[in-house]
Each structure stands twice: as C-alpha cells, then as structure tokens.
C-alpha positions as CSV (number, residue, x, y, z in Angstrom):
1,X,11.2,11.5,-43.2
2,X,11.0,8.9,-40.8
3,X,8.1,9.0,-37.9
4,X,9.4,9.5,-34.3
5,X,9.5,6.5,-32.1
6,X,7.3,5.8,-29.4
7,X,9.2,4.2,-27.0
8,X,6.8,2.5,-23.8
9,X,9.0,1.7,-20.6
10,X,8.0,-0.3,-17.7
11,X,8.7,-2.9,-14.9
12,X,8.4,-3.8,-11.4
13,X,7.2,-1.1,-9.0
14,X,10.6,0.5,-8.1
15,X,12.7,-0.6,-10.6
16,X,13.6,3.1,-11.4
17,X,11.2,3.4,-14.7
18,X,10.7,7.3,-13.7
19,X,14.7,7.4,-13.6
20,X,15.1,5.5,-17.0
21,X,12.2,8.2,-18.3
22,X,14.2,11.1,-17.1
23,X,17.3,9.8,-18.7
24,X,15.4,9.5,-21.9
25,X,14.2,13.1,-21.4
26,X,17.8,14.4,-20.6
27,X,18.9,13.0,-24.2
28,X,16.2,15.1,-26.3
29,X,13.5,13.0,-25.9
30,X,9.7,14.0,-25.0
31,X,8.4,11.7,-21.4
32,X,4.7,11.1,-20.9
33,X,4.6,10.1,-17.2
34,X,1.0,7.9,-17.1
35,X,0.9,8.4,-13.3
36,X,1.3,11.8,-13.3
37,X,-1.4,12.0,-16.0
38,X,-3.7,9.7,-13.8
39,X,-3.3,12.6,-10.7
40,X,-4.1,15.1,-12.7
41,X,-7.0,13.8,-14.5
42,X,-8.7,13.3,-10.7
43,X,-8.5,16.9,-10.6
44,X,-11.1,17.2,-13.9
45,X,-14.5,17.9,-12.6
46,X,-16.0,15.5,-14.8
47,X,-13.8,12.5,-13.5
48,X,-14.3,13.9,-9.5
49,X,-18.2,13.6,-10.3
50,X,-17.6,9.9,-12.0
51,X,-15.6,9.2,-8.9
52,X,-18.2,10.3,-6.4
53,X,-21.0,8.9,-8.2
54,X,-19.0,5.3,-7.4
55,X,-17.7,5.6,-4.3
56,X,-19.7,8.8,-2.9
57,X,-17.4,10.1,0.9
58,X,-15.7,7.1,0.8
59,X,-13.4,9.0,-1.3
60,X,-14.3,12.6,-2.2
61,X,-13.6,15.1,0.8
62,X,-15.7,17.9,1.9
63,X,-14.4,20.3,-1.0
64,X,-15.1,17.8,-3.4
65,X,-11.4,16.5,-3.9
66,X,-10.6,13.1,-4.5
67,X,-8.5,11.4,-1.4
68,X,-5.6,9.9,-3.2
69,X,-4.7,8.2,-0.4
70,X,-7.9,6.4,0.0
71,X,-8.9,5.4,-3.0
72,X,-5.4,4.0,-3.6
73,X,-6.5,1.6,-0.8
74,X,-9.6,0.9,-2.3
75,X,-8.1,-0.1,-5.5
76,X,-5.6,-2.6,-4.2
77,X,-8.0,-4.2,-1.2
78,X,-10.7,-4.8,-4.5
79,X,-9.7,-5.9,-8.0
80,X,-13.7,-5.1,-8.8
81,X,-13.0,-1.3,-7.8
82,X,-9.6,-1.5,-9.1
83,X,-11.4,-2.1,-12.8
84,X,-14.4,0.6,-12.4
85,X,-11.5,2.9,-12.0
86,X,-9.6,1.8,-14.6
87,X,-12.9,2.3,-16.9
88,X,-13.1,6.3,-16.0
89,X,-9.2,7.4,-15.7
90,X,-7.7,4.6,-18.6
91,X,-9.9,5.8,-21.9
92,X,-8.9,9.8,-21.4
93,X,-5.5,8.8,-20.3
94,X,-5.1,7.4,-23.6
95,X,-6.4,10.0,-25.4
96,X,-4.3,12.5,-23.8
97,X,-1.0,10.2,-25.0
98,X,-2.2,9.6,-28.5
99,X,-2.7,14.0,-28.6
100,X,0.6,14.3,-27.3
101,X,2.0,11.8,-29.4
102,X,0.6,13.3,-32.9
103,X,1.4,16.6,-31.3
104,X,5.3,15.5,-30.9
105,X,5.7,14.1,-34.1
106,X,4.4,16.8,-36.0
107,X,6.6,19.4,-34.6
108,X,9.0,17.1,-35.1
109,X,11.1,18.7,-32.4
110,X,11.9,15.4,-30.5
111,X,14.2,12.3,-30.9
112,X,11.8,10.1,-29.3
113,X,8.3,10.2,-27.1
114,X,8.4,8.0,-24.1
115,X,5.8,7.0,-22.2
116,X,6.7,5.9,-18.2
117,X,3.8,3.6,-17.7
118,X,3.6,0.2,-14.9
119,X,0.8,-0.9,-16.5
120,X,1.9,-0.6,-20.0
121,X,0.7,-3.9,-21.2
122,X,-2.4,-4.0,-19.1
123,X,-3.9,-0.8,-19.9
124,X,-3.0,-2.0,-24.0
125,X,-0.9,1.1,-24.2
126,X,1.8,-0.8,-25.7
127,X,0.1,-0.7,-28.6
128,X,0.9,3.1,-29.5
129,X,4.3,2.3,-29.1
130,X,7.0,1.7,-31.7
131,X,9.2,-0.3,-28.9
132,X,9.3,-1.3,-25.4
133,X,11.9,-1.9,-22.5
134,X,11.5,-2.9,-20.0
135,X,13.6,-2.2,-16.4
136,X,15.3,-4.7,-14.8
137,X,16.2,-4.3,-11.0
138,X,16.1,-6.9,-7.9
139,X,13.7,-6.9,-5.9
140,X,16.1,-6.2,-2.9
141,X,16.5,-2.8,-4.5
142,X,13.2,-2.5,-5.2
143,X,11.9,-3.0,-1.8
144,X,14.9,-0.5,-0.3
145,X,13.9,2.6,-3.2
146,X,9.9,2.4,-2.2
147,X,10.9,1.8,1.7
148,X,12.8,5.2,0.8
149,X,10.6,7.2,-1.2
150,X,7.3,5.6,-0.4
151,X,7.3,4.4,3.2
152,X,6.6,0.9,1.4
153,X,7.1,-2.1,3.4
154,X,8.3,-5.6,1.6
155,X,4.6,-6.7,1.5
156,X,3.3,-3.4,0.4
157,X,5.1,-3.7,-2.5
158,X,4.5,-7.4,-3.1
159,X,0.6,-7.0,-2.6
160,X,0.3,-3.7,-4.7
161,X,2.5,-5.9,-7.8
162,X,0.3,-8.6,-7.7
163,X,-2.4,-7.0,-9.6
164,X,0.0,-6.4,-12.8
165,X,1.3,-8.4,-15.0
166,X,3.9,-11.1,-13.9
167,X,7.4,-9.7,-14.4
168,X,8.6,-12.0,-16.5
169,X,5.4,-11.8,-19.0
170,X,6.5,-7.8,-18.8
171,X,9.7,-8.8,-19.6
172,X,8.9,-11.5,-22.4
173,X,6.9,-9.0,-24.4
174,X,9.5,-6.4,-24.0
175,X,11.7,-5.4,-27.4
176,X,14.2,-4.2,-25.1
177,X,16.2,-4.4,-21.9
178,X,17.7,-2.4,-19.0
179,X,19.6,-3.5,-15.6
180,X,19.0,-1.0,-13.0
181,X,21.5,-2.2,-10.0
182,X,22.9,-0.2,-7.2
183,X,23.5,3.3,-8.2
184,X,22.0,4.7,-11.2
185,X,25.0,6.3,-12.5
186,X,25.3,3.5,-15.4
187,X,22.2,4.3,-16.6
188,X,22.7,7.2,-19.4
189,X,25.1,5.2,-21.2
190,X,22.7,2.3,-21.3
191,X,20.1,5.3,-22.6
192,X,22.1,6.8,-25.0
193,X,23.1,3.5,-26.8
194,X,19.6,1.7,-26.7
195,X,18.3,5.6,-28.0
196,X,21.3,5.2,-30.5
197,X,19.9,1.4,-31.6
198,X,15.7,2.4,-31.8
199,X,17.3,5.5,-34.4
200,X,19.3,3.8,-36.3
C-alpha cells in the first residue's frame, strides 16, 4: 500500500496558509497547524521553566504564564532571542509532527497529513514532507487580511517577514503552487485538484 503524503504548506505571512490548510482538512486530509503547536507547547511546565530561566519577568507573569504578547516582541526586536527560542519550542515541535505523522499513516485513516507551517524551510521541517506548496497572494492582500485579523500595520508585517526566508527562495524550493487572490472561494477546486495530482 502506498505511504500517505506529507504535504508541508507555507508562504508569506497572510497569504491564507491556515485557509489553504483548512481546505485540505475539509477534503479528508489530517492539518498539523505549527503555530498552534508552538502556543500550546508554552503552556508545558517544562518549556515555561526554560522560558523563565532566559528571560526571567520579562516574559513570565505572576502565575507563571508565558506573555505571548511580549515575548512575540522580543523575538522580532532580537534575531539572538529569536534563535534561543527557536532552540526550546523547535526540537519538541518536531517531535510532536513526526508522532502525529507515524500516528496518521498507520491508521491509515487519512488522504493526506499537512502541516501549516511559515517557517517550513527554516525550521528544516520540510524534510518530513513528501511535497510542498507554497501560497501565493500579493502583498496588498496580505497587508489588508493581517490589518483585519491582526491589527497589523504594512510595516508590522514587512518587519516580522524579514526574519524568514525570502519569498521567492520559499517559492523556488516549493514542488507546488497556489494563487490566493481576492476571495477565497477559488480555492477548494485548486485543493481538490493539486490533492488529486500528489495521489495520483
């Protein structure tokens, strides 16, 4: 039988990666959202203590809880703390994908596992992947969804993007390719078909 596919999706911040993930997971396939596994792992007690140990009440609160908020500032004022972070939250992050991964494909249960990740290539995730797309969307569109959902200005944006990947070395090292312009409604069909392709 043949192994599931791994399928690793990024782009530039805003380019709808979480909406191409969905899209995936609407079609039978199984999503590992990295950011949402990066949250969650500063909720483990042994990644709060690593945290505080760095960065002490600069970041932890009073209960102990890591400040999202602040140490998202941290990371994007200092490319040195940007990397000690990456050293505590990137090695269990991975883990947790390869589990999932080996779990998926040995229930068999799933057309695909994708995993929703900006810093695909940067973190080397790409390298538990089978294929990789990569989400195409101007940057006029970009700006206007994070302005939206994130409060983002132009700059914000520009600043926090800096520290990945250029988005054409994301796109060169991409298998695959996906427009996301305007409304999203043109999306599943691009899914379906590129799903359609990585099967067959």
């Amino acid at each position: 039988m043949r192994e599931i596919p791994v399928i690793g999706i990024t782009g530039g911040i805003g380019s709808g990666k979480s909406t191409v993930a969905r899209a995936f997971g609407e079609v039978g396939c199984e999503v590992i959202d990295a950011d949402a596994l990066g949250h969650a792992l500063l909720d483990e007690p042994g990644i709060r203590e690593a945290i505080r140990r760095q960065w002490g009440g600069e970041v932890v609160n009073a209960s102990g809880a890591v400040d999202r908020g602040k140490l998202g500032r941290l990371v994007f004022a200092d490319p040195q703390v940007r990397r000690r972070l990456e050293d505590i939250l990137h090695p269990p992050m991975r883990s947790e994908m390869q589990r999932r991964i080996a779990a998926a494909r040995q229930a068999g249960r799933t057309r695909a596992v994708v995993i929703d990740a900006a810093v695909l290539f940067e973190a080397g995730w790409d390298v538990l992947c089978t294929h990789t797309v990569y989400v195409e969307a101007p940057l006029a569109d970009r700006v206007a969804r994070v302005t939206a959902a994130r409060g983002w200005s132009r700059a914000e944006l520009l600043r926090r993007e800096k520290v990945q990947f250029p988005l054409d070395r994301k796109q060169e090292l991409c298998c695959y390719g996906l427009k996301n312009v305007d409304d999203v409604s043109h999306l599943p069909g691009q899914v379906t078909r590129l799903l359609d392709d990585i099967l067959e």
